[in-house]
Each structure stands twice: as C-alpha cells, then as structure tokens.
SEZA-933824 format. One record per residue (C-alpha): residue number from 1; residue in one letter; x, z, y. Coordinates in nm, 4 decimals. Each point is the difference from the previous one (the first is absolute). Example, Ala and Ser with C-alpha at 12.3 -4.5 7.8 and 13.67 -1.06 7.14 Angstrom:
BEGIN
1,A,1.2300,0.7800,-0.4500
2,S,0.1370,-0.0660,0.3440
This chain:
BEGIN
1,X,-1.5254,-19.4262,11.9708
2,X,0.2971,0.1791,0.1972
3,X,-0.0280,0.2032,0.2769
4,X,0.2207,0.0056,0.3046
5,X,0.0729,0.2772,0.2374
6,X,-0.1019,-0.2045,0.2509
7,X,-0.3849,-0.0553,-0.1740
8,X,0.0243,0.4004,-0.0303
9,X,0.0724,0.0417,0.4025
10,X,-0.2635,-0.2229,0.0940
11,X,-0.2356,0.2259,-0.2158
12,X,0.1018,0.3726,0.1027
13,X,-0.0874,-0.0637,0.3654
14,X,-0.2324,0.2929,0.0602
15,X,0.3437,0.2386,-0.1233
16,X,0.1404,-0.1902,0.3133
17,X,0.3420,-0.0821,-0.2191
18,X,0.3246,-0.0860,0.1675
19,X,0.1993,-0.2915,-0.1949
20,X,0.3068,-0.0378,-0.0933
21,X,-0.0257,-0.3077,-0.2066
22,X,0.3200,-0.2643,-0.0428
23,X,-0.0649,-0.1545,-0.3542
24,X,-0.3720,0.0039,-0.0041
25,X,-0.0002,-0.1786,-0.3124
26,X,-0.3403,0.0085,-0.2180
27,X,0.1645,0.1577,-0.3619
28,X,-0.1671,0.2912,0.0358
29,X,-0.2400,0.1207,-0.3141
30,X,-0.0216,0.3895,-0.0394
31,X,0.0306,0.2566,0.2385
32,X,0.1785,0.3621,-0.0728
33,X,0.0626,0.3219,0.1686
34,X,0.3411,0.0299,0.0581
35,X,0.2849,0.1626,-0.2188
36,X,0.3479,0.0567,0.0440
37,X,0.0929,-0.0249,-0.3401
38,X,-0.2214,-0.2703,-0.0969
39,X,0.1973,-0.3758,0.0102
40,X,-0.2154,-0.1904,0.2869
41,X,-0.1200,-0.3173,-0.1138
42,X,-0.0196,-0.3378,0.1949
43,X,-0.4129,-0.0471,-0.0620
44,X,-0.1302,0.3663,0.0534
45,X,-0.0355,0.1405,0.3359
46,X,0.0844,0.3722,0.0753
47,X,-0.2297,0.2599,0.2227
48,X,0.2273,0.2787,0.0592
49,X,0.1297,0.2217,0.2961
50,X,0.2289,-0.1659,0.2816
51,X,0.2639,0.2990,-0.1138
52,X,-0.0287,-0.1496,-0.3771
53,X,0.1475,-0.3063,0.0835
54,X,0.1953,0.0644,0.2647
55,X,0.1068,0.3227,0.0026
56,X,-0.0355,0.2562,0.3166
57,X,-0.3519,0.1728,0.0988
58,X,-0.2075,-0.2817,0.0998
59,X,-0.3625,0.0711,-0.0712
60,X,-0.1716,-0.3373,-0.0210
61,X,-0.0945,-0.1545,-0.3016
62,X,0.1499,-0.3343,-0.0859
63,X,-0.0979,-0.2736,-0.2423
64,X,0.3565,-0.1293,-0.1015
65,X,0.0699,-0.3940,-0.1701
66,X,0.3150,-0.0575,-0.0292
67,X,0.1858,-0.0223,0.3283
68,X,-0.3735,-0.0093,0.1544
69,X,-0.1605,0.3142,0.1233
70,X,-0.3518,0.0958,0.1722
71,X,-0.0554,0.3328,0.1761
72,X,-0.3237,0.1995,-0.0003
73,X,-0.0452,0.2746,0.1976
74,X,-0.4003,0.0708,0.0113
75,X,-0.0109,0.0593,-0.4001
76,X,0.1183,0.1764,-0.2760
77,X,0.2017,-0.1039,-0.3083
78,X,-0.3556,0.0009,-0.1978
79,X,-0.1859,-0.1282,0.2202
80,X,0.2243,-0.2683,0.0128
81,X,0.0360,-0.0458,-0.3333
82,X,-0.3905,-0.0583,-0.0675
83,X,-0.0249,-0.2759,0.3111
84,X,0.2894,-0.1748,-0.1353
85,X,-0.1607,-0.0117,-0.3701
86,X,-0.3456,-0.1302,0.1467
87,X,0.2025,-0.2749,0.2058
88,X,0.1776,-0.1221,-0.3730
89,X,-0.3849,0.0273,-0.1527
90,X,-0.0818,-0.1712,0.2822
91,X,0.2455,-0.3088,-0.0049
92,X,-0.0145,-0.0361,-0.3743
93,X,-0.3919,-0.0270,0.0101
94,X,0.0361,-0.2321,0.2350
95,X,0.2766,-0.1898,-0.2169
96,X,-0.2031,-0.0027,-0.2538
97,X,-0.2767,-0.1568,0.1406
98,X,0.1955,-0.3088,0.1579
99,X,0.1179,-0.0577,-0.3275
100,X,-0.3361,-0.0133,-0.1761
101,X,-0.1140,-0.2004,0.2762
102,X,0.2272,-0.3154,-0.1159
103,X,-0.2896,-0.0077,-0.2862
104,X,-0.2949,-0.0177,0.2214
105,X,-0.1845,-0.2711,0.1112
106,X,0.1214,-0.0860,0.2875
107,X,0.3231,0.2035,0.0112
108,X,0.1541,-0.1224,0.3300
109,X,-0.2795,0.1267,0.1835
110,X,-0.0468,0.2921,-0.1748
111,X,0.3768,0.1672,0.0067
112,X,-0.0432,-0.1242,0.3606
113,X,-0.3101,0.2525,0.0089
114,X,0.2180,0.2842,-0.1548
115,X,0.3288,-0.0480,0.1524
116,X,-0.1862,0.0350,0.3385
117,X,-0.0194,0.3984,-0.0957
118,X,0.3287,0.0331,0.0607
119,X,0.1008,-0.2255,0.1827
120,X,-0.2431,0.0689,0.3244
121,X,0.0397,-0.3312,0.1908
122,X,-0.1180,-0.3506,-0.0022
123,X,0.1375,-0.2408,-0.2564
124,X,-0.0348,-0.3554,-0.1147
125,X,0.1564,-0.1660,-0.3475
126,X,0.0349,-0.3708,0.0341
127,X,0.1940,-0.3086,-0.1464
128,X,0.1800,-0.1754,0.2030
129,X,-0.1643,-0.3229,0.0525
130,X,-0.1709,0.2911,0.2308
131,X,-0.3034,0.0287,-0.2791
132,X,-0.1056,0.3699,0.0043
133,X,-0.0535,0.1889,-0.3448
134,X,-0.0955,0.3027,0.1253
135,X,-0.0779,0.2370,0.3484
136,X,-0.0909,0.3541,0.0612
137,X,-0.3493,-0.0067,0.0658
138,X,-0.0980,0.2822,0.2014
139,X,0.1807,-0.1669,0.3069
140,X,-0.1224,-0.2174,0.2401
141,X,0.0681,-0.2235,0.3098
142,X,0.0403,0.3198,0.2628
143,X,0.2175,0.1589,-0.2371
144,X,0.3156,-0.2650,-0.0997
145,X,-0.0494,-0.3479,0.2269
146,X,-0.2224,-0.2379,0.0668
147,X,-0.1382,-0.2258,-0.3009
148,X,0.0560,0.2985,-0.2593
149,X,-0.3736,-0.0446,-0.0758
150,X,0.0551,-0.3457,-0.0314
151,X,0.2869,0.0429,-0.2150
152,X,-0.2199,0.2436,-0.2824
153,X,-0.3213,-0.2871,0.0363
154,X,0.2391,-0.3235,-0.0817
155,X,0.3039,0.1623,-0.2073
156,X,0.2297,-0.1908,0.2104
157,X,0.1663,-0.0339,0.3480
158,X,-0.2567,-0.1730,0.2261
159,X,0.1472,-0.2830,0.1516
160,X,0.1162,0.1479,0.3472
161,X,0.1143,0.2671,-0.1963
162,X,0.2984,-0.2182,-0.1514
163,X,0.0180,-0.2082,0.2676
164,X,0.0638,0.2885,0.2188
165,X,0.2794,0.1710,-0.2443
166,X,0.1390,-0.3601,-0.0464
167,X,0.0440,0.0389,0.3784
168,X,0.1725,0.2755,0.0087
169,X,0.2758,-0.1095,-0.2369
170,X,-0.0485,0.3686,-0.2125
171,X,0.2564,-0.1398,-0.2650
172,X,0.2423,0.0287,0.2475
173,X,-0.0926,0.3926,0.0813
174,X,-0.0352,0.0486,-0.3967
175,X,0.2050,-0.1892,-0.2608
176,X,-0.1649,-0.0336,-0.3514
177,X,0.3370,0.1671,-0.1526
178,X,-0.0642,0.3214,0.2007
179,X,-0.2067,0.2578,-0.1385
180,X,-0.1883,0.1992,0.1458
181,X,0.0296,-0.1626,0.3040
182,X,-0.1419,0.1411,0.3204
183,X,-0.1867,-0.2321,0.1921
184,X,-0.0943,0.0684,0.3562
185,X,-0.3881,-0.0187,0.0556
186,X,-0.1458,-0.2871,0.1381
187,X,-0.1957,-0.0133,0.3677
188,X,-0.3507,0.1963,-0.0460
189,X,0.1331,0.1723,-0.3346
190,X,-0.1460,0.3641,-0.0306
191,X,0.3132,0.0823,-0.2015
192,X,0.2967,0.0532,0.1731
193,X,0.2270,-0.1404,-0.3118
194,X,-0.0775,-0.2112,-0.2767
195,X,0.2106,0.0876,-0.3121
196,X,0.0388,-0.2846,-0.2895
197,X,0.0812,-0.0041,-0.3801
198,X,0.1223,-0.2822,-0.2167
199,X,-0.1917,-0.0549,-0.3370
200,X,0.2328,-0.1529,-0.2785
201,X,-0.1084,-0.2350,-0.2516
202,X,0.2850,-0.0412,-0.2290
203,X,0.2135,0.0455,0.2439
204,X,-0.1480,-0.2397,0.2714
205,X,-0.1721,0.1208,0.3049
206,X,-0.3712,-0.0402,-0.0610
207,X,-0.1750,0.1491,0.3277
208,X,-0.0262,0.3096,0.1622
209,X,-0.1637,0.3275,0.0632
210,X,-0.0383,0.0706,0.3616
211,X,0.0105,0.3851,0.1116
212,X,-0.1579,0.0423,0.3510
213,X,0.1307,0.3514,0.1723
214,X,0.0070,0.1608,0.2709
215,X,0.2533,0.2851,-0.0732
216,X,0.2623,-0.1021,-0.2596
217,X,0.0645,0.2121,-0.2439
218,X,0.2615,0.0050,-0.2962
219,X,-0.2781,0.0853,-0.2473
220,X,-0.2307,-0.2557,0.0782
221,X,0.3121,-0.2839,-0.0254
222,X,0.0696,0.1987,-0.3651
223,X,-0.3852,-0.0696,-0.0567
224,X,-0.0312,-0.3150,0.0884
225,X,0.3035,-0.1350,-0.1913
226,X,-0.1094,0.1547,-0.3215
227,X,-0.3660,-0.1851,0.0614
228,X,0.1666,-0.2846,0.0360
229,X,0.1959,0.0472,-0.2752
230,X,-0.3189,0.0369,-0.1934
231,X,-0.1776,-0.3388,0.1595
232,X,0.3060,-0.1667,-0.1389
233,X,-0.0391,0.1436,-0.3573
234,X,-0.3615,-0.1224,-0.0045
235,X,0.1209,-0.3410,0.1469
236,X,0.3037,-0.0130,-0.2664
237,X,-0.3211,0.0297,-0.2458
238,X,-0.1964,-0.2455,0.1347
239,X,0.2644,-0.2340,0.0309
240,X,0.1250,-0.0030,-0.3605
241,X,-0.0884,-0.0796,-0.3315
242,X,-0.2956,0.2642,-0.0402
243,X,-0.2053,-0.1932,0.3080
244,X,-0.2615,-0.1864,-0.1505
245,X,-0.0785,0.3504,-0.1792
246,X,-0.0230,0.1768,0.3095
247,X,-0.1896,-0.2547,0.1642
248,X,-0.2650,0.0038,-0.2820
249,X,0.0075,0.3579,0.0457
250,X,-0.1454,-0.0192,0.3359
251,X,-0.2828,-0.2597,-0.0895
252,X,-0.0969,0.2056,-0.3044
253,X,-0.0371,0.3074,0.2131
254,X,-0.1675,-0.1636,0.2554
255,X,-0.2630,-0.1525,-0.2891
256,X,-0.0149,0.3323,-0.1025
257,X,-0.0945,0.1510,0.3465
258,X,-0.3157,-0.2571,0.0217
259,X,0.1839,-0.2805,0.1751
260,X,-0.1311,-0.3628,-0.1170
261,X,0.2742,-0.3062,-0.0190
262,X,-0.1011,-0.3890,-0.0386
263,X,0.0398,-0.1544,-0.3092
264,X,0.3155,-0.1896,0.0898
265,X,0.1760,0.3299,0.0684
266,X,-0.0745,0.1497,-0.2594
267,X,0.1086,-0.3101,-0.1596
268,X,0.3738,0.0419,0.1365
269,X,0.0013,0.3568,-0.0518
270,X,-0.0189,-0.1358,-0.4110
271,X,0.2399,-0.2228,0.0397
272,X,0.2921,0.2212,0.1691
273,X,-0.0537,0.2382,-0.2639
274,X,0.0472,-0.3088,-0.2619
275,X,-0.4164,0.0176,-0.1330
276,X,-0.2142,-0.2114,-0.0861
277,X,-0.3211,-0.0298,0.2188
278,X,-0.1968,0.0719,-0.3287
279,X,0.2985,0.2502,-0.1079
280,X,-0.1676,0.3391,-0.2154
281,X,0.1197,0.2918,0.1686
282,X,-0.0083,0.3497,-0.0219
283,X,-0.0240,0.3208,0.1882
284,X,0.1890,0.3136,-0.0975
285,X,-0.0765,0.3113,0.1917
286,X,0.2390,0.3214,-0.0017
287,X,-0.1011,0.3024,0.0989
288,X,0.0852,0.4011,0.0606
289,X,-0.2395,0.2211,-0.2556
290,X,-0.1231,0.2102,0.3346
291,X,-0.0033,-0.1174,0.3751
292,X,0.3138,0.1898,0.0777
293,X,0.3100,-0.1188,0.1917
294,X,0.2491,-0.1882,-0.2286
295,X,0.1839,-0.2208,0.2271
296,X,0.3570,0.0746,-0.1357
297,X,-0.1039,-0.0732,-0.3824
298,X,-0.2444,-0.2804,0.1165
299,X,0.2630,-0.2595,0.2491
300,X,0.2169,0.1537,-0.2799
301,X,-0.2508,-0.2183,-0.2662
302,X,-0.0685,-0.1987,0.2023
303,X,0.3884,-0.1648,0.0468
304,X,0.0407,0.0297,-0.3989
305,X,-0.2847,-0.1924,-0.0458
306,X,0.0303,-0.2415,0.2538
307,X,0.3945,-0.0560,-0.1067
308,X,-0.1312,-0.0863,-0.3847
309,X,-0.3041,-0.1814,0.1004
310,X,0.1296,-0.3335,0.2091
311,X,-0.2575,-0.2233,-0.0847
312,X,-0.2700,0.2160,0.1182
313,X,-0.1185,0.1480,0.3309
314,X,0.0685,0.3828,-0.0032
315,X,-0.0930,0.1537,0.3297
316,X,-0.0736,0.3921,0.1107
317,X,-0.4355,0.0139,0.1346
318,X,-0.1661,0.3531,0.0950
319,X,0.0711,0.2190,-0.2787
320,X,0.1246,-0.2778,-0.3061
321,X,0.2562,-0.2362,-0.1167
322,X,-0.1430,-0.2992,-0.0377
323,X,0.1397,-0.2982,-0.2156
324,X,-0.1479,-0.3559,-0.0256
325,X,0.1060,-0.2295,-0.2580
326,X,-0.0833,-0.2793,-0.2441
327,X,-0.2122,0.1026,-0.2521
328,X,0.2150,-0.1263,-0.2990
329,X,0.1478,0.1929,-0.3108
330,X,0.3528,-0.0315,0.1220
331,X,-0.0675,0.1761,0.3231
332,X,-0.2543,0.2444,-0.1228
333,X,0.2820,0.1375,-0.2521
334,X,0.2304,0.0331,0.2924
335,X,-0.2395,0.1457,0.2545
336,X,-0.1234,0.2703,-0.3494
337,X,0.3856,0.0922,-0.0676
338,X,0.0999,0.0218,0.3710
339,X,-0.3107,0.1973,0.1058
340,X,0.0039,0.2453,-0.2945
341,X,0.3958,0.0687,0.1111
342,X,-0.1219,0.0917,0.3365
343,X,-0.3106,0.2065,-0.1368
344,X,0.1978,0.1837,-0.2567
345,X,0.2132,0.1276,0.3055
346,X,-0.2754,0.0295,0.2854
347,X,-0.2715,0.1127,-0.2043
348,X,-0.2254,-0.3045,0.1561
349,X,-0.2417,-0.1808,-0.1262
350,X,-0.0865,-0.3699,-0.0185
351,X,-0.2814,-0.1970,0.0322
352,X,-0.0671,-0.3904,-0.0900
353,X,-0.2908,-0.2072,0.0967
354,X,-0.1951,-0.2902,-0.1240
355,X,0.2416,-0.2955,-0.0157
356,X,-0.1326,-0.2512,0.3361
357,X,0.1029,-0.3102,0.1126
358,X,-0.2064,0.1127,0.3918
359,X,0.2549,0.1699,0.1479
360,X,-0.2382,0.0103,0.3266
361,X,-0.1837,0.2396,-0.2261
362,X,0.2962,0.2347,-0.0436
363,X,-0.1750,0.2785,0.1558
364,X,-0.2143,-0.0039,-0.3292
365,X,0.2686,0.0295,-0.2256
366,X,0.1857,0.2919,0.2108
367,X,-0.3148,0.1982,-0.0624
368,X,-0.0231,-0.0999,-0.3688
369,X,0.3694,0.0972,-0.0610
370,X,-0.1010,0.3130,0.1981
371,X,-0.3008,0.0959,-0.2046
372,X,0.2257,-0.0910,-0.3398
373,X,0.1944,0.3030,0.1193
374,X,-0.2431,0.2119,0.0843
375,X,-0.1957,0.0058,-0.3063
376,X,0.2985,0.0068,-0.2080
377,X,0.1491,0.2736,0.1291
378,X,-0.0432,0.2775,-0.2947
379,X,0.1659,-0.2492,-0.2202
380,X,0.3757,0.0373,-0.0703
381,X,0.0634,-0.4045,0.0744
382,X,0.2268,-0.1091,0.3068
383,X,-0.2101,-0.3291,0.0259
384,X,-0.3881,-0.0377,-0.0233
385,X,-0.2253,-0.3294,-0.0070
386,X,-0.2710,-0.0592,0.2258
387,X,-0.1443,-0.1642,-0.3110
388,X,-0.0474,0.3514,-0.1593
389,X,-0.1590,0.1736,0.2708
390,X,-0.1837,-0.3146,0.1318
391,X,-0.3824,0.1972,-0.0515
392,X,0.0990,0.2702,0.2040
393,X,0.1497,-0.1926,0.2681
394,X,-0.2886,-0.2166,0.0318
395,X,-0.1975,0.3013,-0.0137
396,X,0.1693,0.1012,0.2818
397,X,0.0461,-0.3523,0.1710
398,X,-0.3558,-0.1493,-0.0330
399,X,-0.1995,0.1970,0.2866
400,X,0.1933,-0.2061,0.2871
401,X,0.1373,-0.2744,-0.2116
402,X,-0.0991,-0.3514,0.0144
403,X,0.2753,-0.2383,-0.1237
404,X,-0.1072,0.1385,-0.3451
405,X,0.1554,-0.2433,-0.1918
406,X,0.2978,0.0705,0.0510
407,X,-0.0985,0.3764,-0.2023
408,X,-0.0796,-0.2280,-0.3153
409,X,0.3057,-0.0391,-0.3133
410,X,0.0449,-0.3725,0.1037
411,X,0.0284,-0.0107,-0.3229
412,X,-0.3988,0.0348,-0.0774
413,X,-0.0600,-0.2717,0.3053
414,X,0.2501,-0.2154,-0.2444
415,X,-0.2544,0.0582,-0.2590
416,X,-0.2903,-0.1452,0.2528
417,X,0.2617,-0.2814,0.0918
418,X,0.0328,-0.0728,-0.3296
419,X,-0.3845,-0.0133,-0.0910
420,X,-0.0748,-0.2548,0.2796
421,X,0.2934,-0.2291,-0.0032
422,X,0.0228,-0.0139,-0.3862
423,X,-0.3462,0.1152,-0.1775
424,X,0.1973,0.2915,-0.1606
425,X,-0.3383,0.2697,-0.0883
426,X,0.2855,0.2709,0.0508
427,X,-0.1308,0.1553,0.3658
428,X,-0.3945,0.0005,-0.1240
429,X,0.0963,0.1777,-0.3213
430,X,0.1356,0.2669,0.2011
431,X,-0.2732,0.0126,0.2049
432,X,-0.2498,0.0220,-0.3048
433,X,0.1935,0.2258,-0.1794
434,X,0.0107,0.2315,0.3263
435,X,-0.3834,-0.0196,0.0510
436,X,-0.0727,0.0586,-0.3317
437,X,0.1899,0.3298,0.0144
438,X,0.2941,-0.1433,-0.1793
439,X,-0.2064,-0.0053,-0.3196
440,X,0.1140,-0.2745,-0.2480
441,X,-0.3844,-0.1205,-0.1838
442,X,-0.1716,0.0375,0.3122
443,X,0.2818,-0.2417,0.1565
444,X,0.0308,-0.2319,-0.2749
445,X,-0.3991,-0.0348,-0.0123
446,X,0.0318,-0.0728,0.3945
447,X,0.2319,-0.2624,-0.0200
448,X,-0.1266,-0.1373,-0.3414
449,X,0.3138,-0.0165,-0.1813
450,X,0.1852,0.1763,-0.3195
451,X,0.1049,0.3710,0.0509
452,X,0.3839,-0.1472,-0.0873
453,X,-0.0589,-0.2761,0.2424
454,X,-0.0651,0.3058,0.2764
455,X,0.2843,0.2105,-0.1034
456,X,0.2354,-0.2786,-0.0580
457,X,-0.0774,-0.0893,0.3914
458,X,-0.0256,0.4062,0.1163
459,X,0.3789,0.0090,-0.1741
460,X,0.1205,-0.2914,0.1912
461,X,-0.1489,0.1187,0.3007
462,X,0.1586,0.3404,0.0104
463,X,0.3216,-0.1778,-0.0522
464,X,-0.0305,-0.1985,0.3064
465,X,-0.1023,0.2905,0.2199
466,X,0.2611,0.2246,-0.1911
467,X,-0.2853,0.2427,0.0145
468,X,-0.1481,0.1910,-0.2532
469,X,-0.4493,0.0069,-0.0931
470,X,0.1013,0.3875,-0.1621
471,X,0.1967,0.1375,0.2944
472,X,-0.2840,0.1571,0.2478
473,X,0.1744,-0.0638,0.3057
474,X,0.0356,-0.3867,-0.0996
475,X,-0.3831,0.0113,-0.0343
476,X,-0.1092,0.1287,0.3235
477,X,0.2547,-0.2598,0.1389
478,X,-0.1321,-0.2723,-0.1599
479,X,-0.3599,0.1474,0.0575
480,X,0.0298,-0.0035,0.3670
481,X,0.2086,-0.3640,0.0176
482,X,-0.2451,-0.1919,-0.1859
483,X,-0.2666,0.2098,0.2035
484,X,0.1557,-0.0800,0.2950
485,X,0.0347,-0.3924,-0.0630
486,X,-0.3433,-0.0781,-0.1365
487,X,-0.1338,0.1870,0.3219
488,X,0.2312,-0.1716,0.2315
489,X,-0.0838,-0.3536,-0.1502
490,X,-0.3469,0.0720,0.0277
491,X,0.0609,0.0801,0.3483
492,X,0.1979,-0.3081,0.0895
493,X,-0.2075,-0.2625,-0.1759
C-alpha cells in the first residue's frame, strides 16, 4: 500500500500540523530524514528542518513530498520521525489484513469490518440492483438515517428506501461515470455528506461503496477508493473463471465450521466442481511445523498451489492450506509433486486423510490430515498419511467421537462388504487370526482348514488392506478395527 501526505496529515493531528499539500498523491513508501546531498526520491517522504528545504532560519520541522509540505511545530525531528514510522506500521498492518481478508469466509463483510479502522464513518457496499453485500455494523438508525437497521436485517434497500431515492432523481445529482462523487445527504441523514465509490468488474460498473461523513477529508476519499479498489479485485475473482472454486470454498468452510447443507446442495456443490455424487475424494492438509505467524510464505503457498491445482478446491482455514480433490492416481501425483515444491521451500508439512465420498463429514478428515501431521512430525517426509498414524489418531479421537466409522481403513469394511454380499471367509479369518493372537495352528484349528489354506487367505488379505500382520502399528490398527466392528454390530443388532 502507498501512503499519501494527505493520510499522514490526517494522522499527526495532536502535533497540530499546518499543510501545504498540492499533489497529495498516495506514492509514498519510506520515510527519511532529510539530506542535502542525498537525490530526493518521488516515494520517500523527508522530516527535516524548514531551513533544510528552504533555506533561511525557520525553525519548524517539515515533512516534505515532492512539491507537498506539512509543518510541525510542537515536536522534534525524532520525535517525528518515530510517529511517522508507527503510522507506515500502522497502514501496512492494516493493508495486510484487507488483503488476507479476500480469503475469508465471508470477505465482503469482513474487509468491511477492517476498513472501518480507518476509515471512522458509516459505510455500505452494494450492487446495484440496490442488493447490499456488506455494512458497518456498529452503526445504527440514530447514527446514519432512518431504516439503517433495516438495511443490516434484510441486506437490501427496504422498499421506501428505493422508492424514496427513486424520488429524488439521485442519478441526476451523481452520474455513474463520476467517481467519487459527493452526494448531498438525504432528509433525516445523521451525516452531513454521503461520499460514493464505483466497483469495476472488468471494466463495467458493478455497485458501489457508500462513505457516510460528516467532515470530508482527503484521506478518507484516498481510503475509500483503495477499498473499493479492493471490493473490485475480489469481484473480478468471483466473476471469472476461478468462481465455482471460490464458491466451493465457502461451502467447504462453512461444512467445516459445523454448518449442515441438504442433500440436494450438496448435490450441486458436486456438480459445479465436475464430481460425481459418489466421487472418492481426498483431503490434504498443510501446515506450519510450530503455531507461529507465516502469512507471507503461507498466501505465498497458498497461490502456487492453488495456480497448479485447478481441478481441486484450494482455500486458506485457521492456520492450514487446505486442498480437496479426487482421490485418483493422476491427481494424487500432481497434488505429491506440487506440495513437496512448496514444502521444500516453506519447510511445511502435509497431511492426507482417509479417501471419503461424505463430504458433510469433512470436519473428520481435517482432523485426520491434522493428526497425520502431527504424529509425523520427527520424520524427514513433506507429506504424511493418516493411514500411518491412524492408532494414534483414534487414540486421540475416540473419547468424543461417535461417527466411528468413518476412523476405520474402508478398506477392512470392504473386507466385511465382501463377506456378506459374496461369501468370501476373508473378514472372519482376520478376525480369528486376531483373536487367536495372530497365531497360525491355533487359527487354522479354529477355522478347520489347512495351515496353507490360512496363509494363502492371511497373504491375500494383507494385500487388500495394503497392510502388513509383522508391522506392530498395523496390528494394533487392525486390533482395535475389528474390535471396534464386532462391538458395534453387537450393539446395533
């Protein structure tokens, strides 16, 4: 973000300044103390004495742009120097924040919530078939005009609202094609001036956002312009080829915040995406090794990925990237090679969940690509399998869970599948062999067949499950699965 002299004025109040601004321009980005024999530079404002810049034995100290000046008296050079700095800390912060709040889940109410730091007044973003988007909150009916309550309840104009602007014929006061333009308040408006910006959609006039002052400042137009400016970014998004992505983006995140959908929407979510109802998908979860604050390196992953990764949803929630996509070799080679590019740079690491077809249940899998992380951690891989850490997850998971099913390798409920629909003894083998403490006479004696008829099927049943009856953590899986099923069939018959 640029700064103006103008935004630096409005902020240096209590050094009652005196301005002496022409240009005003925001293409400010560093401030300097002044040197004569330094070349002064179009973006960097200068804090020096009035005498430095103009010669004579003026005393003040002036903050010079340019052909733009601002006189201090009540400070000194330092003192200056360190409120100007926290005013640039300040703005940028504040940049920064707007810009990350494109990727949030409901961004036009949230840069809304943040521009209103700055810019202290009243404001409204709406289309212009008069539908609003998003409105400052914290103000109410005794504040801006009558029906302002009304306004944040319904998300619209109320009806007298528009017939009452129709009425006054406003297009006349305020052509589209002038911007901002300065609208004069209408009768019972707490504001004394309403101030309005165009948003662009490729180049078309999409709507508006509505400033509500009463003092008019050059700052707050400077503001409001570049919010605007940022509305019609996120529109120009929304609007183009990437919009069924960010539209499953906000379902997804609202799934994953505990909201419920009917089946028919989640039905059309599926098909904008181009799925299958019954499509296999799969989570993949990327994460910073500690809770700190990676934002640059993380929107920074977050666009490579997203860029490489079309047919998925890739979306920014709490502290992870998060990509969804089909569960097929093709994309799982794409999603390995693109995610270990980012890791190798970031240092991140990646988690991948069960492979679902429920994506109501998505909150599930978040946690299992979570726990795939955090389990893996003191390994040296950029990409970890919930399948490999599945014990300790459900170790973790099974005090407060109670979809369990969806913590069992669908795999093994295949195997129970398989048994019922087509007499395959595959699923009771295992279950012998497990109770039997995975010894192969006691087994075979169980079942009453040949010791190669038992480890012909114990062979073909660690294929299936792409498991293995010597690796430890495979048993306690399958321990706890099989455990888990006979009780819960017990249970439910």
């Amino acid at each position: 973000m640029k700064i103006s002299m103008w935004m630096l004025f409005d902020n240096l109040t209590e050094f009652q300044p005196v301005s002496a601004i022409s240009d005003g321009d925001a293409v400010i980005r560093q401030v300097r103390m002044f040197s004569p024999k330094e070349q002064l530079r179009p973006d960097t404002v200068y804090i020096g004495h009035a005498d430095e810049f103009s010669g004579g034995d003026h005393d003040p100290i002036v903050l010079a742009n340019g052909r733009d000046r601002i006189t201090v008296s009540h400070c000194d050079a330092a003192e200056l120097m360190n409120r100007v700095l926290s005013i640039f800390d300040r703005l940028r912060d504040w940049d920064n924040r707007l810009k990350e709040a494109r990727l949030t889940q409901n961004p036009y109410q949230e840069i809304m919530r943040i521009a209103n730091e700055e810019i202290r007044c009243p404001m409204v973003l709406g289309c212009k078939d008069l539908t609003v988007y998003a409105i400052t909150e914290q103000y109410h009916d005794e504040d801006v005009y009558k029906g302002w309550d009304e306004v944040k309840e319904i998300r619209t104009l109320p009806v007298w609202l528009i017939k009452y602007v129709n009425d006054l014929a406003t297009s006349a006061w305020s052509p589209d094609d002038i911007d901002p333009a300065f609208i004069e308040p209408w009768p019972g408006m707490k504001a004394k001036m309403q101030v309005r910006f165009n948003c662009y959609v490729n180049g078309e006039i999409w709507g508006h956002l509505m400033v509500y002052v009463n003092e008019l400042k050059n700052s707050v137009i400077q503001l409001g312009r570049y919010v605007a400016d940022l509305y019609g970014d996120l529109l120009e998004r929304l609007h183009s080829k990437d919009y069924d992505s960010y539209s499953a983006y906000y379902w997804v995140a609202d799934l994953l915040d505990g909201k419920t959908f009917e089946k028919g929407a989640i039905r059309s979510l599926y098909w904008s995406l181009g799925w299958e109802d019954n499509e296999q998908l799969q989570l993949y979860r990327i994460m910073a090794k500690r809770a700190e604050n990676h934002n640059n390196v993380m929107y920074w992953s977050f666009d490579n990925i997203r860029e490489r990764l079309k047919s998925a949803v890739t979306f920014v929630y709490r502290d992870s990237i998060i990509i969804i996509g089909k569960n097929t070799p093709s994309f799982s080679r794409l999603a390995a090679d693109c995610i270990r590019e980012v890791t190798d740079l970031s240092g991140y690491r990646c988690g991948v969940s069960f492979p679902f077809t429920d994506i109501e249940k998505i909150g599930v899998y978040f946690r299992q690509a979570g726990y795939a992380v955090k389990y893996a951690f003191e390994k040296q891989e950029a990409i970890h399998r919930f399948e490999a850490v599945a014990y300790e997850g459900i170790l973790k998971e099974f005090a407060d869970n109670t979809d369990w099913k969806l913590w069992i390798d669908p795999k093994i409920l295949r195997l129970v599948d398989m048994e019922k629909q087509q007499g395959k003894e595959l699923y009771s083998t295992l279950v012998s062999f497990l109770s039997n403490g995975m010894h192969i006479g006691n087994t075979a004696d169980a079942l009453f067949v040949h010791r190669n008829t038992l480890i012909k099927r114990l062979n073909r049943i660690e294929e299936l499950l792409g498991r293995s009856f010597q690796n430890v953590n495979d048993q306690e899986y399958l321990y706890f699965c099989v455990s888990m099923i006979e009780r819960m069939d017990s249970i439910e018959n």
